[in-house]
FILUMBA-625505 format. One line per field, with one value per residue (C-alpha): residue number from 1; residue in one letter; x negated, y, z. Coordinates in steps of 0.02 Angstrom, whole numbers, plus 32768, in hexadecimal, padded with zeros to 4 digits. Each point is the difference from the previous one (the first is absolute). Layout:
N
tilo <- (NUM ...)
guke <- (A ...)
px <- (X ...)
py <- (Y ...)
pz <- (Z ...)
//
This chain:
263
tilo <- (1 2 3 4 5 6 7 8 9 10 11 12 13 14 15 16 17 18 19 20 21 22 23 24 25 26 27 28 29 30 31 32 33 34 35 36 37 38 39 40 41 42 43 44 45 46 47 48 49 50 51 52 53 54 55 56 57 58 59 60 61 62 63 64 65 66 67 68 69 70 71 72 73 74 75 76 77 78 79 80 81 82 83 84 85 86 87 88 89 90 91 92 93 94 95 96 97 98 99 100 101 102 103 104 105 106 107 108 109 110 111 112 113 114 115 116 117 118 119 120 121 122 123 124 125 126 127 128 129 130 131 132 133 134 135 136 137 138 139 140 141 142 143 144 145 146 147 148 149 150 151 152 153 154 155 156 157 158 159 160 161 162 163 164 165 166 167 168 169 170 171 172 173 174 175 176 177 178 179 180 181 182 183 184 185 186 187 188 189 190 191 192 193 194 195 196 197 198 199 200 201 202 203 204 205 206 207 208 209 210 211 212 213 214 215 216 217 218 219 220 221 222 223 224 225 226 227 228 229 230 231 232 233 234 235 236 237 238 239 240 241 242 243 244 245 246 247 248 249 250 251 252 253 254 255 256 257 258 259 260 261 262 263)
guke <- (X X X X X X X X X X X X X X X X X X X X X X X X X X X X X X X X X X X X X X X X X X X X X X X X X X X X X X X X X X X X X X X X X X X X X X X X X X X X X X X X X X X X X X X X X X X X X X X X X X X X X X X X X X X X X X X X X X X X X X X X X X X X X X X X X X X X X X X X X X X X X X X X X X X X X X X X X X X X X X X X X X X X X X X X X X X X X X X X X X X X X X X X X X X X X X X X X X X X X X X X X X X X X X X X X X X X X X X X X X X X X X X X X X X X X X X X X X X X X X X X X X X X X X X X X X X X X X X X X X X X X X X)
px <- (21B5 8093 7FEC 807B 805F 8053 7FBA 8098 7F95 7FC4 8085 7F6E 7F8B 7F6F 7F88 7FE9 806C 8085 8032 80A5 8055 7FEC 8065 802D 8035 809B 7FD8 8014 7F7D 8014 8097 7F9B 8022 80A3 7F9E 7F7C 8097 7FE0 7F44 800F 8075 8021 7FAC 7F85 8068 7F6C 7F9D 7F3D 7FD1 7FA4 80AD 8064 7F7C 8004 80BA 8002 7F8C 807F 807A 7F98 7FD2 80C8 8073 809C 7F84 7FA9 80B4 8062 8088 804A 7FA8 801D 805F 7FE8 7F74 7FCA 804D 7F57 7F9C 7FC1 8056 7F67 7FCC 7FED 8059 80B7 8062 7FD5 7F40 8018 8047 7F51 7F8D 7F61 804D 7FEE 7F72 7F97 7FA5 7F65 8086 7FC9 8085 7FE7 7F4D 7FCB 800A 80B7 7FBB 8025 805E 80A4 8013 7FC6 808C 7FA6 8023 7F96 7FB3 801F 7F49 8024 806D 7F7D 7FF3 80A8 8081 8074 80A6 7FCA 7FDD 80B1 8051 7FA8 8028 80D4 7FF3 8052 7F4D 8029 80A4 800F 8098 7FE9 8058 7F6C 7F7F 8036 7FAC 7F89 7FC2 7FFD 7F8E 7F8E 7FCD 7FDE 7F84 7FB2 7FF6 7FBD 7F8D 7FF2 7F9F 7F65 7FA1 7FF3 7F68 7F7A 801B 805A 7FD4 80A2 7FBE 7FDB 806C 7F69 7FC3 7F5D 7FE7 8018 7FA5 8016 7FB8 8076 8087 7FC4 7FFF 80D2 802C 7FCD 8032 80B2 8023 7FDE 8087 807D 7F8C 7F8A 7F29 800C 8091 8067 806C 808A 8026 8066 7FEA 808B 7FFC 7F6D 7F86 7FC7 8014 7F89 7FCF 7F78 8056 804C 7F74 7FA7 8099 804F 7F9B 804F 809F 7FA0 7FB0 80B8 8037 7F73 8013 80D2 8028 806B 80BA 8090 7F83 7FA2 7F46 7F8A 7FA1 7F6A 8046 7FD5 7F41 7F78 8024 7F62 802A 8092 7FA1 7F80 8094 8018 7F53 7FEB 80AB 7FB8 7F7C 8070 8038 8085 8027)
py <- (42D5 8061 80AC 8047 7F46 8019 7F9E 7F8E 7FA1 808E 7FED 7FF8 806F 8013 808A 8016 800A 7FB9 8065 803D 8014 7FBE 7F5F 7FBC 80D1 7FC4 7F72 8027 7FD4 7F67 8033 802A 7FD3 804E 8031 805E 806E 80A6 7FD8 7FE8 8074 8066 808B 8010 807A 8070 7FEE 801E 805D 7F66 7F93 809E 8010 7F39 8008 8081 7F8C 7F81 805B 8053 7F39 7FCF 8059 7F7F 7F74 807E 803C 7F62 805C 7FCE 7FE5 8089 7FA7 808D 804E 80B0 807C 8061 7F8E 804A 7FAC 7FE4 7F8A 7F3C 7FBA 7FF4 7FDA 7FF9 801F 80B0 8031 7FE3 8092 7F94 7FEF 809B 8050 7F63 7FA5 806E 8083 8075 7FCE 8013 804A 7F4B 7F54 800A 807C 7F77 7F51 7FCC 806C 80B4 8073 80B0 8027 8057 7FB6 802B 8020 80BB 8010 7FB3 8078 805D 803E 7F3D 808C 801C 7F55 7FD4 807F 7FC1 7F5A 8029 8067 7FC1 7FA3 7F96 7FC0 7FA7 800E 8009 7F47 7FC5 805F 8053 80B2 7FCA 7F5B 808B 8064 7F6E 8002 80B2 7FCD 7F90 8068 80A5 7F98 7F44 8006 7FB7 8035 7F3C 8040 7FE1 7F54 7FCC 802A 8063 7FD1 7F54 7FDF 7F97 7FFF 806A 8023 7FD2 7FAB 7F44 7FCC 8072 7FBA 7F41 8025 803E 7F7D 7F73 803C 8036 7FEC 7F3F 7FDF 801A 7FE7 7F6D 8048 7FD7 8071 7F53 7FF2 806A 7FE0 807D 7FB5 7FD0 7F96 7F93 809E 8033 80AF 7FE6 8095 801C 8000 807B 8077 7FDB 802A 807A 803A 80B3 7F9E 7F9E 807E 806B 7F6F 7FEA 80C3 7FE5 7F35 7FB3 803C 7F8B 7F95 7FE1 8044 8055 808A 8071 80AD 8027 7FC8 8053 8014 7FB3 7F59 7FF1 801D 7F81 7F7C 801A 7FE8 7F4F 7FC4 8036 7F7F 7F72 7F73 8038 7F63)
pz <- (8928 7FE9 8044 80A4 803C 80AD 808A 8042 8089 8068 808F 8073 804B 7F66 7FE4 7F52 7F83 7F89 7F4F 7FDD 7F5E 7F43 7FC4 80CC 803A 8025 8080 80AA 8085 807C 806D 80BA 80AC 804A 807E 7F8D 7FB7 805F 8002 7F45 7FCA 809D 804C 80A9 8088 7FFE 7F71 7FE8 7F62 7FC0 7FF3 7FB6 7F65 8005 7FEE 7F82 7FA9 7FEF 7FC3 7F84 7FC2 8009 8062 7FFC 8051 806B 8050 7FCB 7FA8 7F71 7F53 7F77 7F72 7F81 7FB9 8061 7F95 801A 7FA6 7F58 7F63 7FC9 8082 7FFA 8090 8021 80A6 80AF 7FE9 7FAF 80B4 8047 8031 7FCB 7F5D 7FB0 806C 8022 807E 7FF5 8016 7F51 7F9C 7F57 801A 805F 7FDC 7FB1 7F72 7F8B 8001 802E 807E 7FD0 7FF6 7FF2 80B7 807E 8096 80AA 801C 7FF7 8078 808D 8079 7FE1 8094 801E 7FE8 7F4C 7FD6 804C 7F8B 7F7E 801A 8009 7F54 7F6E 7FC7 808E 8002 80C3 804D 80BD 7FE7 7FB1 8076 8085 8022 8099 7FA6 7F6A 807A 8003 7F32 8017 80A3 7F8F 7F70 8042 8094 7FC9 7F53 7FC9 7F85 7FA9 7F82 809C 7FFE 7F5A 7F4C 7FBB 7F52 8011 809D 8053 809F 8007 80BE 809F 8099 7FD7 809A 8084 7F7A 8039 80AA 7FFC 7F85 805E 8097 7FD6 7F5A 7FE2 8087 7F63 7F65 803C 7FF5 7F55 7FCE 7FB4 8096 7FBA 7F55 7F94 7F45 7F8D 7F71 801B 8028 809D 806A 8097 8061 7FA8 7F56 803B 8058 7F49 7F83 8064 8080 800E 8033 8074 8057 8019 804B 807C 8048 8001 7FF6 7F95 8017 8051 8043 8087 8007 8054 7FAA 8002 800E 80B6 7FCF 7F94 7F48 7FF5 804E 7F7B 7F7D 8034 8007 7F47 7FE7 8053 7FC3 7F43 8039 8017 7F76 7F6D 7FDF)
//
């Protein structure tokens, strides 16, 4: 399986979720409902704590399909030389401090995508203002064009409020699945989930070139991914999430959908 493909068939309500990034990172996901736009891209007129760290979520995974602006066309001028990607992806928050959110301490310590940043895992906790300056210093080159400062408001929700700390569920060193109530995971799954991904996962196919990218491909390959995706959804498409529910119930989601066929 080829690590990070975008998801182009979620343009329904799904629970868990597709991977962004890699070889397809420039593939846009299947165009919504009009109707969905402000729903999808928009913004509640009083919003609930849960859908602001949700929404900072998104735009922490990909900002242009979270806000649907348009798609960077140069590399971020922040990204370290040393770094191995190029274009649109370096513009990504997940890109240089990870889905586990510890950057080069975490699961992007090594491989195509460590570039000897920090997470954001020590700022958890800190005052939103900070964060927000941080986030408009020269280390972070968005123009209020790109992200405006109230959706800006929303990464620094997400960063100081909306973490998880990934290493009670996932091995960092292995990136397996190693906890996680399988059963509770069931119970959500088939209940919501398999609306989207069929009870066996194969419903929703993301694989290219003769190999497959089921659901659980994913939650097994890239289960950090996965798991962001659950708390936040997938950005500039339509689906529901598990932000406003126990960390717990996320978690075992991952679990059950590491359960289901690769293949």
């Amino acid at each position: 399986m080829k690590r990070g493909r975008l998801s182009v068939g979620l343009g329904v309500i799904g629970l868990t979720a597709a991977i962004v990034g890699g070889a397809a990172a420039d593939k846009r996901p299947e165009p919504h409902e009009e109707a969905a736009q402000d729903v999808v891209h928009g913004a509640p007129l009083d919003p609930s704590e849960a859908w602001l760290l949700a929404a900072g979520g998104r735009i922490y995974d990909n900002w242009w399909e979270a806000l649907d602006r348009p798609e960077p066309t140069s590399t971020n001028p922040a990204y370290p030389a040393t770094g191995k990607q190029k274009g649109a992806v370096t513009w990504r928050c997940k890109e240089c401090h990870g889905w586990d959110y510890k950057g080069k301490d975490g699961i992007y310590r090594k491989g195509s995508h460590f570039t000897g940043i920090e997470g954001i895992d020590g700022a958890a906790g800190k005052p939103v203002e900070a964060i927000v300056a941080i986030l408009r210093d020269r280390n972070h080159p968005y123009t209020p064009e790109m992200i405006r400062d109230d959706e800006l408001v929303r990464v620094a929700l997400f960063v100081s409020r909306g973490q998880v700390d990934m290493s009670r569920w996932i091995d960092l060193e292995t990136r397996k699945v190693v906890a996680g109530d399988v059963e509770r995971g069931k119970a959500i799954f088939q209940t919501v989930c398999a609306t989207c991904h069929g009870f066996d996962g194969k419903l929703l196919d993301w694989g290219e070139k003769g190999e497959h990218a089921y659901v659980g491909t994913e939650a097994v390959e890239v289960p950090d991914e996965v798991l962001h995706k659950i708390l936040n959804s997938h950005p500039g498409v339509q689906m529901v999430n598990l932000r406003a529910f126990p960390v717990d119930d996320a978690a075992a989601v991952l679990a059950y959908a590491a359960t289901l066929p690769t293949e």
